[in-house]
MOPAC internal coordinates of N, CA, C and O (Angstrom, degrees):
PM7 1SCF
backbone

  N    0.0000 0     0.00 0     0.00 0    0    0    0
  C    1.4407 1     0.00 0     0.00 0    1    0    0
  C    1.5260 1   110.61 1     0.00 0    2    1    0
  O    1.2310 1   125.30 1   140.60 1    3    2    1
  N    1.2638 1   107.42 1   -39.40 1    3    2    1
  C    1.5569 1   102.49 1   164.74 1    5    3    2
  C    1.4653 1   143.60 1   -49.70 1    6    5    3
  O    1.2310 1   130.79 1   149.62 1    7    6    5
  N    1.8004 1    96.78 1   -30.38 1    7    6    5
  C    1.0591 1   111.92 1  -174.52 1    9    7    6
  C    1.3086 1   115.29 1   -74.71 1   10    9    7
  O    1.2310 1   120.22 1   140.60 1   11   10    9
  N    1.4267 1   117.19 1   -39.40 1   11   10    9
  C    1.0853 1   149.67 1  -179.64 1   13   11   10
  C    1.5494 1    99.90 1   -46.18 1   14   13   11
  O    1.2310 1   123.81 1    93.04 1   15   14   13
  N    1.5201 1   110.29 1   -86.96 1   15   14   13
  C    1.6223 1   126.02 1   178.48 1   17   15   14
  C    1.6535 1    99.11 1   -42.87 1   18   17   15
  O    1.2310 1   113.62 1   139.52 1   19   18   17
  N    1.5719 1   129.67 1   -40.48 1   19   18   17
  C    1.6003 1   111.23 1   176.07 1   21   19   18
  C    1.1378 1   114.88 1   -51.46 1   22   21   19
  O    1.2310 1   124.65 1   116.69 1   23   22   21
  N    1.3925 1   108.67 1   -63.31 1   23   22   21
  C    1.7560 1   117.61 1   172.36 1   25   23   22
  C    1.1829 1   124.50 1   -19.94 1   26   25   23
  O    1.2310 1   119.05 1   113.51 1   27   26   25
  N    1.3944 1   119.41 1   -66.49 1   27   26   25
  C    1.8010 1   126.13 1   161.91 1   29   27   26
  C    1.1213 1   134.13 1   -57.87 1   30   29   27
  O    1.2310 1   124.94 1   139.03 1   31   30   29
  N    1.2551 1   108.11 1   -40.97 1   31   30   29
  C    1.7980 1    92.99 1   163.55 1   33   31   30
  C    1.2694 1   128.09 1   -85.08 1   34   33   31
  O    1.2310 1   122.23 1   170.27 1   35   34   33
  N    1.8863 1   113.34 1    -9.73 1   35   34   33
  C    1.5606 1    91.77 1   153.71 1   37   35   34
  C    1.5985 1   121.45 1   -87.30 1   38   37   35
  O    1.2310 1   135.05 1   165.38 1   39   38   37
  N    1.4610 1    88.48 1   -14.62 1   39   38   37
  C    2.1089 1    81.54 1   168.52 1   41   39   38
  C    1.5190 1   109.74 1   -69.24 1   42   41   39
  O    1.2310 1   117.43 1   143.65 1   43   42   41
  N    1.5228 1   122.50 1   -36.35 1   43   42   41
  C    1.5041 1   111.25 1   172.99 1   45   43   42
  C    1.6488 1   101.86 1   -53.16 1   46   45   43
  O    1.2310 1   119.66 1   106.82 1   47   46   45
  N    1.0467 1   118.26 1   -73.18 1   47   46   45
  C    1.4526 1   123.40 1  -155.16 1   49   47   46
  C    1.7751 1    99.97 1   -54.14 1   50   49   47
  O    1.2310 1   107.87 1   149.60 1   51   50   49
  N    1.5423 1   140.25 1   -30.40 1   51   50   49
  C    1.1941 1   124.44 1   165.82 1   53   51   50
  C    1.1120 1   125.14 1   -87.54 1   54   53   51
  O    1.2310 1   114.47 1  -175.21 1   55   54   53
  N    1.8714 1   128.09 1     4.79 1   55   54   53
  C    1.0942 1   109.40 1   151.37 1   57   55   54
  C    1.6782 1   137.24 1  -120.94 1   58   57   55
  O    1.2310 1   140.89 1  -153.09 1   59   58   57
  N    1.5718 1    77.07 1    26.91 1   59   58   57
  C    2.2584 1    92.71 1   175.11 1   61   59   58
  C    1.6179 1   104.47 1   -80.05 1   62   61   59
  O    1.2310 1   131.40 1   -51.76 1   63   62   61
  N    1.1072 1    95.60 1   128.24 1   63   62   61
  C    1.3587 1   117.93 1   168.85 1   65   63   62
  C    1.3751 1   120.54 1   -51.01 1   66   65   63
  O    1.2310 1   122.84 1   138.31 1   67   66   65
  N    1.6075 1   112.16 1   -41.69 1   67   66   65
  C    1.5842 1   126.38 1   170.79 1   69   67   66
  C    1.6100 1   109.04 1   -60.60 1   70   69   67
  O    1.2310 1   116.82 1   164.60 1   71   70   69
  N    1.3984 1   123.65 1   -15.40 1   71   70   69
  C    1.4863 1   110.39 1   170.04 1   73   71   70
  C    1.6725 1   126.04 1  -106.41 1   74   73   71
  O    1.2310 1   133.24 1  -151.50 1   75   74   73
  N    1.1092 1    92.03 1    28.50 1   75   74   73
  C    1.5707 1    96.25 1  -177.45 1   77   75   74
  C    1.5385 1   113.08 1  -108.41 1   78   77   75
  O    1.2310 1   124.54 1   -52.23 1   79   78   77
  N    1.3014 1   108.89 1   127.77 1   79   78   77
  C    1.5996 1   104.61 1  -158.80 1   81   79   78
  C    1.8800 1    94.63 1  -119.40 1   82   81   79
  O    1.2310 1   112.12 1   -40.31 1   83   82   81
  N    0.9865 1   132.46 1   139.69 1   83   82   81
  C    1.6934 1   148.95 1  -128.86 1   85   83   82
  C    1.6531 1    96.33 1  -109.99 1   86   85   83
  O    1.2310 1   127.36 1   -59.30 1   87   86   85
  N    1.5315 1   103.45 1   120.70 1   87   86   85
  C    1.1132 1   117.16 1   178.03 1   89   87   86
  C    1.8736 1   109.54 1   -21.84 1   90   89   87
  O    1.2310 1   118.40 1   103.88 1   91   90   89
  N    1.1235 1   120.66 1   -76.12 1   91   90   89
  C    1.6668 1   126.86 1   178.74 1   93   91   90
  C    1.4584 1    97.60 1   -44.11 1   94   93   91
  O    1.2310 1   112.19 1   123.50 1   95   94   93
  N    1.1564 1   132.34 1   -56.50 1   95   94   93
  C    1.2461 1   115.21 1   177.54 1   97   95   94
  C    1.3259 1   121.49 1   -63.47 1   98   97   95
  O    1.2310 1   109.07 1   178.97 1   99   98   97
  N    1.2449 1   138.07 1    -1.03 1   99   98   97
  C    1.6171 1   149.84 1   178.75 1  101   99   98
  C    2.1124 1    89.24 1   -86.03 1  102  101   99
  O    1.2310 1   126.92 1   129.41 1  103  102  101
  N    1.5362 1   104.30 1   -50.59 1  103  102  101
  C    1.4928 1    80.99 1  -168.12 1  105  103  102
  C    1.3100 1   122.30 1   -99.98 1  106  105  103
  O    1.2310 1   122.72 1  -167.59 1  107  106  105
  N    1.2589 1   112.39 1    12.41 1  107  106  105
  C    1.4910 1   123.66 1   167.85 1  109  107  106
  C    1.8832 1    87.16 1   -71.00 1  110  109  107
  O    1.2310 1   128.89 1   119.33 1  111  110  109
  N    1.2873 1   100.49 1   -60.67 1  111  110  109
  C    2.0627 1    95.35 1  -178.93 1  113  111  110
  C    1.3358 1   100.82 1   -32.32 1  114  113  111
  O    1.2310 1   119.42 1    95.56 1  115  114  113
  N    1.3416 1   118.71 1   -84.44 1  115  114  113
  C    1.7109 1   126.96 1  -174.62 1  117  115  114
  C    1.7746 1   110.91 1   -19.18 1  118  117  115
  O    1.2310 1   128.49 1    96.72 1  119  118  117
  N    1.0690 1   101.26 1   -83.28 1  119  118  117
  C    1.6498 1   128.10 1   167.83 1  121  119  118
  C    1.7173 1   107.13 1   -21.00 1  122  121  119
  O    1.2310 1   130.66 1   126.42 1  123  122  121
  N    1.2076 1    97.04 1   -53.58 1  123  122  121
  C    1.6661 1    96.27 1  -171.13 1  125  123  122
  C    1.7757 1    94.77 1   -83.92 1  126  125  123
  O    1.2310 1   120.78 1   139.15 1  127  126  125
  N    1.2601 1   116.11 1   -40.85 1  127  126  125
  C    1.6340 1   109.80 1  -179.17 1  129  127  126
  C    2.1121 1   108.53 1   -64.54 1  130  129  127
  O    1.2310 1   124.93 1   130.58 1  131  130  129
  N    0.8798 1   108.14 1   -49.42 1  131  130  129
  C    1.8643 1   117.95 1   155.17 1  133  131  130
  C    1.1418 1   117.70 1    -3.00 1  134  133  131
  O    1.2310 1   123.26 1   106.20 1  135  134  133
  N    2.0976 1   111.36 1   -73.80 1  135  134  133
  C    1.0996 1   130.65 1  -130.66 1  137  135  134
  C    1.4330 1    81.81 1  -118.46 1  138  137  135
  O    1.2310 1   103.23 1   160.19 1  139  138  137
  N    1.3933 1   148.42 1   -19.81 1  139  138  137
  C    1.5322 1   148.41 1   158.74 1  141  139  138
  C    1.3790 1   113.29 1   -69.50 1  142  141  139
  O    1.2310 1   121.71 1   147.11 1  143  142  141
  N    1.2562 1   114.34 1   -32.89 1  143  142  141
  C    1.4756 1   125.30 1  -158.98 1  145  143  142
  C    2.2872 1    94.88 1   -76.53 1  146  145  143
  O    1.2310 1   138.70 1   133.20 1  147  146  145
  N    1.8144 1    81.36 1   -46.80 1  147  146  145
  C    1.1800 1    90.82 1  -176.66 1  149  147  146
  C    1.3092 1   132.90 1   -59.30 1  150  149  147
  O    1.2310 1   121.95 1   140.96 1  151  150  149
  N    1.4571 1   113.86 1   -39.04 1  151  150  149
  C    1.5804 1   133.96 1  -153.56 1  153  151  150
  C    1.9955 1    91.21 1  -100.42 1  154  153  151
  O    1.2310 1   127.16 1   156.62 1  155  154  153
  N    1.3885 1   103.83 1   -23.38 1  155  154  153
  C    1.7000 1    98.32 1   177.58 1  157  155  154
  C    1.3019 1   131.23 1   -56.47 1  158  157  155
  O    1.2310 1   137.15 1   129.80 1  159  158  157
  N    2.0192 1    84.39 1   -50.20 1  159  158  157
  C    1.5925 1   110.17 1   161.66 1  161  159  158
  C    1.9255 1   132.35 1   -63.16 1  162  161  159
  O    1.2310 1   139.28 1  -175.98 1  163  162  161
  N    1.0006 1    80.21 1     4.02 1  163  162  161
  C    1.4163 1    84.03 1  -168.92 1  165  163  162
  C    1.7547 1    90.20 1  -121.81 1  166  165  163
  O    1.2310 1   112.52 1   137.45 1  167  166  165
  N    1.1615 1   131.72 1   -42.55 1  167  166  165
  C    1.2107 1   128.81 1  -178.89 1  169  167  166
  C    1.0267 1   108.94 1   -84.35 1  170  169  167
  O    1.2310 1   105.33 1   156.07 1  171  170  169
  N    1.5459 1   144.77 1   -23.93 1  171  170  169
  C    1.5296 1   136.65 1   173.28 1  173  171  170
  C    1.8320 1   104.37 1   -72.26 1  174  173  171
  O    1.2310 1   127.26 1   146.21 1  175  174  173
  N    1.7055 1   103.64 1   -33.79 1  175  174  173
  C    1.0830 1    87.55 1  -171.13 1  177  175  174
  C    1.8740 1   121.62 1   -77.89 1  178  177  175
  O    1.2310 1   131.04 1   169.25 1  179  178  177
  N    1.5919 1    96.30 1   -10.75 1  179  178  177
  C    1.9086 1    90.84 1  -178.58 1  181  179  178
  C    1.6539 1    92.19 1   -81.51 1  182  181  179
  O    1.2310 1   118.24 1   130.99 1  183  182  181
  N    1.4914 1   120.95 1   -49.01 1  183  182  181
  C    1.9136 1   114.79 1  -162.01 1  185  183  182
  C    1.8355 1   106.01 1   -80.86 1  186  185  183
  O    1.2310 1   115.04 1   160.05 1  187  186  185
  N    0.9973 1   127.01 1   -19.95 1  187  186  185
  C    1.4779 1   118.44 1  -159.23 1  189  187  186
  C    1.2424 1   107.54 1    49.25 1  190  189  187
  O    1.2310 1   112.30 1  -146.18 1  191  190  189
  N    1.7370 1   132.14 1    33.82 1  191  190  189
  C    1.1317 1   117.91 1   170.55 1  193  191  190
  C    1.6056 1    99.08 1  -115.03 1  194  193  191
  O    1.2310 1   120.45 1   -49.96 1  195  194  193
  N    1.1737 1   116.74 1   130.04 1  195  194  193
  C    1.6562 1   119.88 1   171.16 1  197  195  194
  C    1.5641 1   118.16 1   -82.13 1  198  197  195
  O    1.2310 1   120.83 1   157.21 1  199  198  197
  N    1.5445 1   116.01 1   -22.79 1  199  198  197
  C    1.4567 1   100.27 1   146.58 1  201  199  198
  C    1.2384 1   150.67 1   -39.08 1  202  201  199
  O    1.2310 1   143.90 1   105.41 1  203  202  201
  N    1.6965 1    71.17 1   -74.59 1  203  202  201
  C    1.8359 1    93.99 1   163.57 1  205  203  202
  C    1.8055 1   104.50 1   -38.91 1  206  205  203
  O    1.2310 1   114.93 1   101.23 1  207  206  205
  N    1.0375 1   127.21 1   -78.77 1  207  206  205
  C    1.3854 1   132.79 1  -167.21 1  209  207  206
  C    1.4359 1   104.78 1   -36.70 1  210  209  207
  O    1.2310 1   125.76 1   107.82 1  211  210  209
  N    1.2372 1   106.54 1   -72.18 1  211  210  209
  C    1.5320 1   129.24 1   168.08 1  213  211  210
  C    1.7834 1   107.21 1    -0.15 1  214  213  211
  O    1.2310 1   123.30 1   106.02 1  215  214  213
  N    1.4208 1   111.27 1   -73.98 1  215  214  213
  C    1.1152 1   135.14 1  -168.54 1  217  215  214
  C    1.6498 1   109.87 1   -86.13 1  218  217  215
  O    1.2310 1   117.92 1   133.34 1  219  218  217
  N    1.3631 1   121.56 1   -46.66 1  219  218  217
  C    1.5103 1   106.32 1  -179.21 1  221  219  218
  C    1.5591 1    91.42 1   -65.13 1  222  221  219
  O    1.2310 1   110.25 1   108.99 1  223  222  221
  N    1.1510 1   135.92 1   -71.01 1  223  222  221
  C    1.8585 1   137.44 1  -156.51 1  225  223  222
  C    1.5921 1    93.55 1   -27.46 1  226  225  223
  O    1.2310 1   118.00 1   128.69 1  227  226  225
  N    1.5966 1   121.41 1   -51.31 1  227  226  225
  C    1.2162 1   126.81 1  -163.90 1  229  227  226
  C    1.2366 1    95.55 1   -57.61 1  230  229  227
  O    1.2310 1   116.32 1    97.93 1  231  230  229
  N    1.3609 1   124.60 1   -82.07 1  231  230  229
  C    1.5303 1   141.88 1  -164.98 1  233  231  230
  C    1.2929 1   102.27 1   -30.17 1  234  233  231
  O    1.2310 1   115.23 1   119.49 1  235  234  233
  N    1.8064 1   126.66 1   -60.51 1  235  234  233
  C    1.4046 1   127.86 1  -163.68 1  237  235  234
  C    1.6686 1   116.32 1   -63.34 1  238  237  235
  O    1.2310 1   122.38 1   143.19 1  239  238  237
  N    1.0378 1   113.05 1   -36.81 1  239  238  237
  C    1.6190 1   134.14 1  -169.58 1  241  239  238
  C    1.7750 1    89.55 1   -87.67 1  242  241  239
  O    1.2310 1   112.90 1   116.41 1  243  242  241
  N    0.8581 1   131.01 1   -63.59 1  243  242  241
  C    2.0861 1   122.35 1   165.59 1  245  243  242
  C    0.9065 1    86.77 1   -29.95 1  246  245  243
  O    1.2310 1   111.36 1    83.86 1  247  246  245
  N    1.7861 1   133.88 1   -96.14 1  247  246  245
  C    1.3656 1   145.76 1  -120.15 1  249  247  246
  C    1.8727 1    87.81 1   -71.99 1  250  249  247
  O    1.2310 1   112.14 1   142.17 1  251  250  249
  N    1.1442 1   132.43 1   -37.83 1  251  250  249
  C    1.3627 1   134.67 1  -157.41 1  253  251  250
  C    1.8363 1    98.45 1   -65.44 1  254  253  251
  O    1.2310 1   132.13 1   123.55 1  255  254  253
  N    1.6272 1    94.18 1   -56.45 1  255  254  253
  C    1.6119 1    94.89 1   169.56 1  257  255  254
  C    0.8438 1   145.67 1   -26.21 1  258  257  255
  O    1.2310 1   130.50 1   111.12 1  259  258  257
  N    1.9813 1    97.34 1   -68.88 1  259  258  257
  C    1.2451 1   118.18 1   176.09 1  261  259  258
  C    1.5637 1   122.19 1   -78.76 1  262  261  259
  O    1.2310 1   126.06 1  -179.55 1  263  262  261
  N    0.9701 1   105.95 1     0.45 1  263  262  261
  C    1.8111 1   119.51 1   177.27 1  265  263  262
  C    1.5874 1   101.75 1   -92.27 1  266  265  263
  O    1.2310 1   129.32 1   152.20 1  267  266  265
  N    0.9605 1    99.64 1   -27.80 1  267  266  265
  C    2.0635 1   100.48 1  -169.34 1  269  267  266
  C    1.8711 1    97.69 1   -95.51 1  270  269  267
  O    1.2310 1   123.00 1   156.37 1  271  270  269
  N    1.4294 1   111.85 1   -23.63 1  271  270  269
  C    1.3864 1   109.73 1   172.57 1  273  271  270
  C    1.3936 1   117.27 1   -71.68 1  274  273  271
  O    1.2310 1   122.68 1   133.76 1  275  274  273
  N    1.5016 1   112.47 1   -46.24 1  275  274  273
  C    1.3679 1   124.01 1   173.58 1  277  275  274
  C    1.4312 1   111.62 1   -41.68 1  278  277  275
  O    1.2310 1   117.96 1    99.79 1  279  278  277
  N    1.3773 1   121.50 1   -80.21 1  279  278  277
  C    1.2631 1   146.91 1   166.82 1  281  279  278
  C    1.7734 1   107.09 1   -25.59 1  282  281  279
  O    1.2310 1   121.87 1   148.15 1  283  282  281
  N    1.3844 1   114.03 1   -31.85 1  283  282  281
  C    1.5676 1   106.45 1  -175.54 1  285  283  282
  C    1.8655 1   101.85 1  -102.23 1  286  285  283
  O    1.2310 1   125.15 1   154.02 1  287  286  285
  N    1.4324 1   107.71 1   -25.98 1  287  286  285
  C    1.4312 1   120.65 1  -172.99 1  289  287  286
  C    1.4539 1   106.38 1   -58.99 1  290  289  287
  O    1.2310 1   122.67 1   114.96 1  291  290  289
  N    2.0126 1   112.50 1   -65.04 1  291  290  289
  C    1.0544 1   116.49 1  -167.21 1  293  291  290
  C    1.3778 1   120.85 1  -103.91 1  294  293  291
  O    1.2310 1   126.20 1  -173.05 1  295  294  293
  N    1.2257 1   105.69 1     6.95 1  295  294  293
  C    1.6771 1   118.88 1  -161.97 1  297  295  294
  C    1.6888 1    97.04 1  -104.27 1  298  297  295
  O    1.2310 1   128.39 1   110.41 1  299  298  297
  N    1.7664 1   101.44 1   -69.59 1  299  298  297
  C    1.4437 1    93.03 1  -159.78 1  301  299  298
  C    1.7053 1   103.38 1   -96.83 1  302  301  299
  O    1.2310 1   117.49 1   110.70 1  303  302  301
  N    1.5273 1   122.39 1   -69.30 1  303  302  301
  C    1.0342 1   118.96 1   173.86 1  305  303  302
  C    1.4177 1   132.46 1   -74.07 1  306  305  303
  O    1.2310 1   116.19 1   143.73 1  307  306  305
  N    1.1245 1   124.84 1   -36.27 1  307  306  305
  C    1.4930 1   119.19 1   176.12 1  309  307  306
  C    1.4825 1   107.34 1   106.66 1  310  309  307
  O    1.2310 1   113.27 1  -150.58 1  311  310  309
  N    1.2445 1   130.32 1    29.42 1  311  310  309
  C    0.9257 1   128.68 1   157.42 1  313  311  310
  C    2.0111 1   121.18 1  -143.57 1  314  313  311
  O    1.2310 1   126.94 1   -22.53 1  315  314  313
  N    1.0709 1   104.26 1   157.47 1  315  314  313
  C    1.7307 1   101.59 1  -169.66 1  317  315  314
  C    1.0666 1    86.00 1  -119.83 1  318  317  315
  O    1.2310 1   125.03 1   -60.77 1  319  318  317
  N    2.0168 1   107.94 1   119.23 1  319  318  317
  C    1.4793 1   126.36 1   163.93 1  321  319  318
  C    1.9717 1   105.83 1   -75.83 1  322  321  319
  O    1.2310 1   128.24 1   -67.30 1  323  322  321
  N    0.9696 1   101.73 1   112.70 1  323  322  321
  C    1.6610 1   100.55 1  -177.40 1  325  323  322
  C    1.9874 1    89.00 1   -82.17 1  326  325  323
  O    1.2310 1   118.62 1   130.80 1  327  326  325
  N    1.2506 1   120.23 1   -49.20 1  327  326  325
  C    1.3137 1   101.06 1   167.83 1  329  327  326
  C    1.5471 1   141.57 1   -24.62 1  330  329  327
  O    1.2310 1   136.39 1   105.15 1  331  330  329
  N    1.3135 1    85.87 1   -74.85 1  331  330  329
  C    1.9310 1    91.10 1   171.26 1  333  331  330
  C    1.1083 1   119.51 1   -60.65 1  334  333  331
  O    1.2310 1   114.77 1   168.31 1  335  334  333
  N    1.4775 1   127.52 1   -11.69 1  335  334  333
  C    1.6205 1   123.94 1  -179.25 1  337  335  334
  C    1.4794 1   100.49 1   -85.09 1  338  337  335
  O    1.2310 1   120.92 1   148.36 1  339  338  337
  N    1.6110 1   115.85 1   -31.64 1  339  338  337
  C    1.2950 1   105.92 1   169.34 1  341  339  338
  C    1.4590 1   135.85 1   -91.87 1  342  341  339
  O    1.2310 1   130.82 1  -179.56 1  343  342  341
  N    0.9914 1    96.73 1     0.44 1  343  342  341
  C    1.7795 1   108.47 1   166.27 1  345  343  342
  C    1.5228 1   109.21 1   -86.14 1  346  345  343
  O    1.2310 1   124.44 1   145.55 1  347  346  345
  N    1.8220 1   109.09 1   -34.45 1  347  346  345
  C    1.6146 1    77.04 1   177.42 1  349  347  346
  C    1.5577 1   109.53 1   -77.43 1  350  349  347
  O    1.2310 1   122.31 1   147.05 1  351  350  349
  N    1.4938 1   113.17 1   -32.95 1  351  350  349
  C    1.6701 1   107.58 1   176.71 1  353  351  350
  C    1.1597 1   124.15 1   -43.88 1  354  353  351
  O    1.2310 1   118.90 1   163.90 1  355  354  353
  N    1.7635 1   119.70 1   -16.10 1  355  354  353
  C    1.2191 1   132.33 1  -171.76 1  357  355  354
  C    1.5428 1   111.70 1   -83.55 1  358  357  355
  O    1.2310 1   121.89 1   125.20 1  359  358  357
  N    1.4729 1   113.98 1   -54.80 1  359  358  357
  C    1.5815 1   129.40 1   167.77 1  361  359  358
  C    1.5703 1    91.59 1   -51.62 1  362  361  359
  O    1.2310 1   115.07 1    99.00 1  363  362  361
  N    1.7413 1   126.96 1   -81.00 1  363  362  361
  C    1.6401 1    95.37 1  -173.64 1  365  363  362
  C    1.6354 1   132.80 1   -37.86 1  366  365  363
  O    1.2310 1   114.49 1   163.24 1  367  366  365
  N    1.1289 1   128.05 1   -16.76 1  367  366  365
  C    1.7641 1   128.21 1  -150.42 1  369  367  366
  C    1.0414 1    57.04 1   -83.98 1  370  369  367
  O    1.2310 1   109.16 1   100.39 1  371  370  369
  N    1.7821 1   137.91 1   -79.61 1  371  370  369
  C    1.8910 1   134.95 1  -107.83 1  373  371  370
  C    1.5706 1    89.00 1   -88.54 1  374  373  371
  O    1.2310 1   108.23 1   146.46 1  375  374  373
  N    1.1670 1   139.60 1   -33.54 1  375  374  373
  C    1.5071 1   130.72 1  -174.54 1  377  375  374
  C    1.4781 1    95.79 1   -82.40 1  378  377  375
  O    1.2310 1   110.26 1   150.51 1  379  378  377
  N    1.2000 1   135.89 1   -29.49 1  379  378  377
  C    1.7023 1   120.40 1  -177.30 1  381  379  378
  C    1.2951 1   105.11 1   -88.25 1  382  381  379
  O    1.2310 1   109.83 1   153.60 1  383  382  381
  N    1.0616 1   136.69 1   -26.40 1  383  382  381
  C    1.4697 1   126.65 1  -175.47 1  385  383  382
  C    1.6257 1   100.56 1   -80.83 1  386  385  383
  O    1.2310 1   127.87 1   115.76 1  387  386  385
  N    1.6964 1   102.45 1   -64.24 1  387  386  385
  C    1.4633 1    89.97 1   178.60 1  389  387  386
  C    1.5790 1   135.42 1   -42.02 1  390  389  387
  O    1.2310 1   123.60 1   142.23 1  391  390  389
  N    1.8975 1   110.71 1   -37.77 1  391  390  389
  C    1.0146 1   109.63 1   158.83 1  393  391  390
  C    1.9971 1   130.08 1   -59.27 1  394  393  391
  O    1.2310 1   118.85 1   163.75 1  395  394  393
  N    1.1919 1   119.80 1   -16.25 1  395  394  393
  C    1.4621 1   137.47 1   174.13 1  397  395  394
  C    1.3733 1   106.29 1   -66.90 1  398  397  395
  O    1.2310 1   127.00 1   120.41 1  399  398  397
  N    1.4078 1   104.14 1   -59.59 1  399  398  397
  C    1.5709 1   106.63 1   178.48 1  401  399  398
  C    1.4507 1   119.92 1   -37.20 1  402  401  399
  O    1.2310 1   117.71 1   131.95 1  403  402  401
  N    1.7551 1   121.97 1   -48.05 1  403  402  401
  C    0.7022 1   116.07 1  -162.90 1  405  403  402
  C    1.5008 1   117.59 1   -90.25 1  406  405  403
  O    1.2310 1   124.06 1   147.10 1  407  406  405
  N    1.4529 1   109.82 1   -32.90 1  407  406  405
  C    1.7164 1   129.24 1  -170.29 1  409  407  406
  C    2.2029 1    90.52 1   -69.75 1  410  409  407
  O    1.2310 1   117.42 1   148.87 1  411  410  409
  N    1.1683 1   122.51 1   -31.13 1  411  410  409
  C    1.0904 1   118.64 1  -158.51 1  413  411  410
  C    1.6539 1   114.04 1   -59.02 1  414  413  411
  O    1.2310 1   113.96 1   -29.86 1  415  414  413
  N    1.3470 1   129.04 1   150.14 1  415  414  413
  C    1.0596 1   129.23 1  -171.09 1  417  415  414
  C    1.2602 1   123.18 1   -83.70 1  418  417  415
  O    1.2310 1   112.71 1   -56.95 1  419  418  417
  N    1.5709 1   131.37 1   123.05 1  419  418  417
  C    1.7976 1   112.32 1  -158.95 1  421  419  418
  C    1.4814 1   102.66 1   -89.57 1  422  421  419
  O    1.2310 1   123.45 1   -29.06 1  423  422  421
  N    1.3912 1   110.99 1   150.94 1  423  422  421
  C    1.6345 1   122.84 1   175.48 1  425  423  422
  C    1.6389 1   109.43 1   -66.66 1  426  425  423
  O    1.2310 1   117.99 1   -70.39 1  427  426  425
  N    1.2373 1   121.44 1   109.61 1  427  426  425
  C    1.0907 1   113.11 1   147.30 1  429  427  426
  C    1.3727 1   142.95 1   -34.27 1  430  429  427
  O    1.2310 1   118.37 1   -64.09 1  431  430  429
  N    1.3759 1   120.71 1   115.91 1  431  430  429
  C    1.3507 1   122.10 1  -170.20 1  433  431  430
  C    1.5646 1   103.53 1   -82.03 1  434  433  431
  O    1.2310 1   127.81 1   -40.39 1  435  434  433
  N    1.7208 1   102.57 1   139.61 1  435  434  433
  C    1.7259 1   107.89 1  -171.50 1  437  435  434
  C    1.5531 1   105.17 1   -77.87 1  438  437  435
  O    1.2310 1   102.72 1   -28.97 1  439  438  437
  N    1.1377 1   149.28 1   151.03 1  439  438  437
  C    1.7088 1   128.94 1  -176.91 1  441  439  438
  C    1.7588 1    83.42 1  -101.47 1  442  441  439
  O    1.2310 1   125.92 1   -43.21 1  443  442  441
  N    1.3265 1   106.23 1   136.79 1  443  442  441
  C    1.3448 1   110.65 1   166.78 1  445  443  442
  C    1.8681 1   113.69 1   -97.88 1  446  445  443
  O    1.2310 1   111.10 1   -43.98 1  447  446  445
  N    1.5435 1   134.35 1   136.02 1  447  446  445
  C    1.1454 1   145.57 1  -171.91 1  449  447  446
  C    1.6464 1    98.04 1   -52.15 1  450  449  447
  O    1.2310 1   119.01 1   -53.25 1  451  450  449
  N    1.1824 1   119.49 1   126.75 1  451  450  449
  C    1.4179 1   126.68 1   176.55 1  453  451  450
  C    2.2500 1   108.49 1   -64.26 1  454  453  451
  O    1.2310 1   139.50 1   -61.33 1  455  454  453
  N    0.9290 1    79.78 1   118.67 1  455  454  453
  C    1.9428 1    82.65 1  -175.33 1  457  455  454
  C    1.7632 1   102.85 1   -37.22 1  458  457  455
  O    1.2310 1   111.62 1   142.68 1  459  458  457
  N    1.1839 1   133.39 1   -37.32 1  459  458  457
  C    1.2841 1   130.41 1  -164.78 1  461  459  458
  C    1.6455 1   104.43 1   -75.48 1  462  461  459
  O    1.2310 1   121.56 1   148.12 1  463  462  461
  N    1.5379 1   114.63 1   -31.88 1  463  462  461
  C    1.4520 1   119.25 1   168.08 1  465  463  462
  C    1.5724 1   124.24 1   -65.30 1  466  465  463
  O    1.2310 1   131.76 1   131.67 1  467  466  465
  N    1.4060 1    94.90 1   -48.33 1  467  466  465
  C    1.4917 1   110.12 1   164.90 1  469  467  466
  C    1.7523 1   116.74 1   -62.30 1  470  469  467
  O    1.2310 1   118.90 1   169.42 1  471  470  469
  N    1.2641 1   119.71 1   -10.58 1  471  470  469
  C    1.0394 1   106.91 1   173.03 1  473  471  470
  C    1.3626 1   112.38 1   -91.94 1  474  473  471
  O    1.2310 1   123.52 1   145.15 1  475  474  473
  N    1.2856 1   110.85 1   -34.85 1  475  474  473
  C    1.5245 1   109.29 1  -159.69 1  477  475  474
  C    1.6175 1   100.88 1   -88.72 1  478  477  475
  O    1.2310 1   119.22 1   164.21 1  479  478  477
  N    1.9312 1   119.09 1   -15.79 1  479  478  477
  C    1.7006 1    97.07 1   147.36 1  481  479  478
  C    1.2884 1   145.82 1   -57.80 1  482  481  479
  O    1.2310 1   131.67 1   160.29 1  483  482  481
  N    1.7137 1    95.08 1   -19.71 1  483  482  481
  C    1.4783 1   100.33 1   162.55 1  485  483  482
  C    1.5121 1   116.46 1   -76.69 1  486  485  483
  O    1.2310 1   122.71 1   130.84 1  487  486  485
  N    1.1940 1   112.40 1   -49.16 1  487  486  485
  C    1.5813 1    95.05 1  -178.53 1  489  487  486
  C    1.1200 1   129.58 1   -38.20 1  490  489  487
  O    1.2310 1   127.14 1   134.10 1  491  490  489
  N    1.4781 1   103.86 1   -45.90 1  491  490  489
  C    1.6051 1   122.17 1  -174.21 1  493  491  490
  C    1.1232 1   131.87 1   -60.00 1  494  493  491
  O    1.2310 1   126.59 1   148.38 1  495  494  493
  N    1.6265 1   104.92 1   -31.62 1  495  494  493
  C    1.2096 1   116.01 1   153.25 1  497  495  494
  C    1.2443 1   151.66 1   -79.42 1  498  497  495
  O    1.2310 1   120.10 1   180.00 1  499  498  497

């Protein structure tokens, strides 16, 4: 019965119309993941800070969007796709975080004294 109910809701979910997201909007994703992916690598590698990176990759790949939306909104056609500005902002978040994940620095684990050691400093003492 499970198998069954899996079957249908991924056949619902591949054939709703509400989940299909539009070729141009696929490469505004790309485009914005590109230009984050790019500017991370290049900015983690001058600061060694993964914040820093973190946040400019974001900012540049937004601003790239919304600069190329502007430019098509008021310049050529006359209209502002709020979509494509957020798909490319979308491709930057997933290439800067994913890139964060990895550049990020791991916490050292504290070693705690095994109780049988700790005991026998007390004895000893």
């Amino acid at each position: 019965m499970k198998l069954l109910l899996t079957f249908f809701i991924v056949f619902s979910f591949n054939t709703s119309h509400a989940q299909l997201i539009s070729e141009d909007d696929q490469l505004h994703f790309a485009i914005g993941a590109g230009i984050a992916a790019s500017s991370y690598a290049v900015i983690y590698s001058k600061t060694k800070n993964s914040k820093k990176a973190f946040w400019y990759s974001l900012g540049l790949s937004t601003l790239a969007g919304l600069s190329k939306e502007i430019y098509d909104g008021y310049i050529i056609s006359g209209k502002f796709d709020t979509g494509e500005a957020i798909s490319t902002s979308a491709g930057g978040f997933v290439a800067s975080y994913t890139f964060n994940l990895f550049t990020r620095k791991k916490k050292t684990k504290i070693e705690t004294p095994e109780k049988e050691d700790h005991l026998e400093d007390l004895v000893l003492n």
